[in-house]
KEBA-889461 format. One record per residue (C-alpha): x, y, z; residue number from 1; residue in three letters. Coordinates in pm, 1 decimal. Each point is the difference from the previous one (the first is absolute). Layout:
# KEBA-889461
c1, c2, c3, nr, rest
X, Y, Z, NUM, ALA $
...
//
This chain:
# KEBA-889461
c1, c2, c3, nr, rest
0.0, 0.0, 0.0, 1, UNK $
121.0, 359.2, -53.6, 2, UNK $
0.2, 259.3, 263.0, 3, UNK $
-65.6, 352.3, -16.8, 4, UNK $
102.3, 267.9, 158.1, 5, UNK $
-291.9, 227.1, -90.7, 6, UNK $
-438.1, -97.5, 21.9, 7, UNK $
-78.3, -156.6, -277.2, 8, UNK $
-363.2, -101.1, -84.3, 9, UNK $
-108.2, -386.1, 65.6, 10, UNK $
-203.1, -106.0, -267.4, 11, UNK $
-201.9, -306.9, -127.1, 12, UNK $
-312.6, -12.5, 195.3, 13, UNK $
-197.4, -57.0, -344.9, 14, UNK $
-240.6, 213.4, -180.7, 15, UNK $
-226.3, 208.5, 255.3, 16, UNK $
148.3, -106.7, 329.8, 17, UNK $
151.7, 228.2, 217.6, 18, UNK $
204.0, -40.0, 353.2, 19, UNK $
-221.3, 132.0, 286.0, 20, UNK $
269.4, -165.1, 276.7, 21, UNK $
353.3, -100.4, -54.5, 22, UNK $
266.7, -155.7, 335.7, 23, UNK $
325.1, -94.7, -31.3, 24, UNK $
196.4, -248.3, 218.0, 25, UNK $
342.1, -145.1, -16.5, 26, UNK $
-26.3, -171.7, -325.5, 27, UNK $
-398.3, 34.5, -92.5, 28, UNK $
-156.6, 293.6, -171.8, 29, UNK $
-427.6, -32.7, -21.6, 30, UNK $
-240.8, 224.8, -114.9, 31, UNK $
-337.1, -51.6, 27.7, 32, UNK $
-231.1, 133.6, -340.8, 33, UNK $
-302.5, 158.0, 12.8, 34, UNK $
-194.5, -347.3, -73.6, 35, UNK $
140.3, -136.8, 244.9, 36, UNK $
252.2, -201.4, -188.4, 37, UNK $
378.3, -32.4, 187.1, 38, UNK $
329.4, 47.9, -200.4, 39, UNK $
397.0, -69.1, 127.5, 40, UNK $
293.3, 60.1, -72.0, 41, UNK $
379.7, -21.0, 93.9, 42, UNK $
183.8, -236.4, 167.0, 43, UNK $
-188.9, -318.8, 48.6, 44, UNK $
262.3, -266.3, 144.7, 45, UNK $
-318.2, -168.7, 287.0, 46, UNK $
-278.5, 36.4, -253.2, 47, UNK $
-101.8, 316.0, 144.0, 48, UNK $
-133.2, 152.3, -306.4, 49, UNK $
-256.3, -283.9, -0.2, 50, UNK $
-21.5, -48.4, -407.2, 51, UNK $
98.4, -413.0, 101.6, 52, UNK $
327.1, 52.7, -72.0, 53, UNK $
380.1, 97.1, 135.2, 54, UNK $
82.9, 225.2, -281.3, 55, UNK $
85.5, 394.4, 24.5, 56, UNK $
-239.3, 186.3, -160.5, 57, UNK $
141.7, 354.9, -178.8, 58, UNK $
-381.2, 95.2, -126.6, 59, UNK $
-306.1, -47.4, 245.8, 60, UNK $
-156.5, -371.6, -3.1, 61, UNK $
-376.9, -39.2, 42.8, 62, UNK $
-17.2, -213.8, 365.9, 63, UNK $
-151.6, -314.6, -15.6, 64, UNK $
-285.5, 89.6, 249.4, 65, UNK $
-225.8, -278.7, 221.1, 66, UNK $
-333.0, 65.9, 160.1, 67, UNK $
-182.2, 320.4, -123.4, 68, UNK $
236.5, 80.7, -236.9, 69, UNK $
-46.7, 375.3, 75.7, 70, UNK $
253.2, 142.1, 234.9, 71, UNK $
-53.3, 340.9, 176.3, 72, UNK $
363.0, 69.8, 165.7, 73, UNK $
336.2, -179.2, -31.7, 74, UNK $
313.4, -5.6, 196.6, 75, UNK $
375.7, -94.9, -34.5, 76, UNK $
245.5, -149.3, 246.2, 77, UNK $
304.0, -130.8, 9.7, 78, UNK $
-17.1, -297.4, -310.2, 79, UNK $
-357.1, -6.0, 96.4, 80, UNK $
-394.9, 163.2, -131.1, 81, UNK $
-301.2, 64.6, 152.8, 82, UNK $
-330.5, 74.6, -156.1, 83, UNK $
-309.0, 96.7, 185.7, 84, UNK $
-322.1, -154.0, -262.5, 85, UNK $
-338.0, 204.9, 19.9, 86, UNK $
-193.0, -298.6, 173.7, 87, UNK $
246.8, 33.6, 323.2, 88, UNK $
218.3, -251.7, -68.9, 89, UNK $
383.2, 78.8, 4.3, 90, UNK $
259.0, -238.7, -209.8, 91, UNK $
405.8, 55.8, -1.0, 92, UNK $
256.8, -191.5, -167.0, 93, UNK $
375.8, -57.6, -76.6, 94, UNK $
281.0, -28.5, 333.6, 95, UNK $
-171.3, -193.9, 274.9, 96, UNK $
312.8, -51.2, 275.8, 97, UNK $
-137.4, 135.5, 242.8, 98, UNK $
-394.9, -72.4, -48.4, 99, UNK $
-38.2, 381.4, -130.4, 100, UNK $
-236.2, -137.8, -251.5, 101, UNK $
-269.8, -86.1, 263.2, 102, UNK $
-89.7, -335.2, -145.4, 103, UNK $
92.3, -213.5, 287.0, 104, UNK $
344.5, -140.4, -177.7, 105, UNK $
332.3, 121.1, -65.0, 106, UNK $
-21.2, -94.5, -369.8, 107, UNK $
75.9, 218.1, -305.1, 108, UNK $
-223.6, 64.1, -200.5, 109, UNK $
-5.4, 77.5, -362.8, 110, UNK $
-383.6, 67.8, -23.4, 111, UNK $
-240.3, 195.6, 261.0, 112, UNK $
-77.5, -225.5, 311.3, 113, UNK $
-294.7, 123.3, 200.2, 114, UNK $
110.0, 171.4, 365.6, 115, UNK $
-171.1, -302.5, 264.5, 116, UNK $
-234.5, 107.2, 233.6, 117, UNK $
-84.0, 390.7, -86.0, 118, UNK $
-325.5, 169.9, -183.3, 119, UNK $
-143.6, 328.5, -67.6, 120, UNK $
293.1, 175.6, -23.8, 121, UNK $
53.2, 337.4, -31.6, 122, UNK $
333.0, 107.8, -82.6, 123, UNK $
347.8, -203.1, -54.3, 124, UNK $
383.2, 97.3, 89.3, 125, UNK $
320.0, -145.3, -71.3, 126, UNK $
357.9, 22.0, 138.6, 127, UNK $
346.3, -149.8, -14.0, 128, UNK $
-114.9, -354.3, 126.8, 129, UNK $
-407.1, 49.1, 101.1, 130, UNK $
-332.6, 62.8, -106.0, 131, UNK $
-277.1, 165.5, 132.3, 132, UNK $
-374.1, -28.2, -22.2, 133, UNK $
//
């Protein structure tokens, strides 16, 4: 990936969508479009961009998204994502070593995995190695 030492515009949301949300994290960008529709980007080493796959991503990826399939506010960690879905539900993916993706293992994922044991949510954080609901 190149790096810049000036803004440069992220594009490749496809035709009509716009970013209403973005967070970054150590490794994970994610913004979340104005149909609800999640895209990544960066560094992607634990699956943390959550397109099924380990590969760095230079251009946003569409996020393979579970459940509703409409997100209303995303969040980045460290190697780790968090999306917040408009029916309560909150889903995170990529690092898992120290259980910060809430889904009752320590096991990577590549893919969202639904946080155990939480519902109608209102709001989602991230850090360095934690999520909150």
């Amino acid at each position: 990936m190149q790096s810049s030492a000036v803004p440069v515009k992220v594009s490749g949301f496809g035709s009509g969508r716009k970013a209403i949300a973005i967070a970054g994290g150590n490794g994970p960008f994610v913004a979340l479009a104005s149909d609800g529709t999640v895209w990544t980007w960066g560094y992607n080493a634990f699956g943390q961009l959550g397109d099924g796959t380990k590969d760095n991503r230079s251009q946003p990826v569409q996020a393979i998204l579970p459940g509703s399939g409409k997100a209303i506010a995303v969040a980045a960690g460290t190697g780790h994502t968090a999306i917040l879905e408009d029916d309560g539900t909150v889903w995170a993916w990529g690092s898992n070593s120290v259980g910060q993706l809430g889904d009752d293992s320590a096991a990577e994922r590549l893919s969202p995995a639904k946080v155990a044991g939480i519902s109608e949510v209102g709001s989602i954080s991230a850090g360095y190695y934690h999520t909150l609901a």
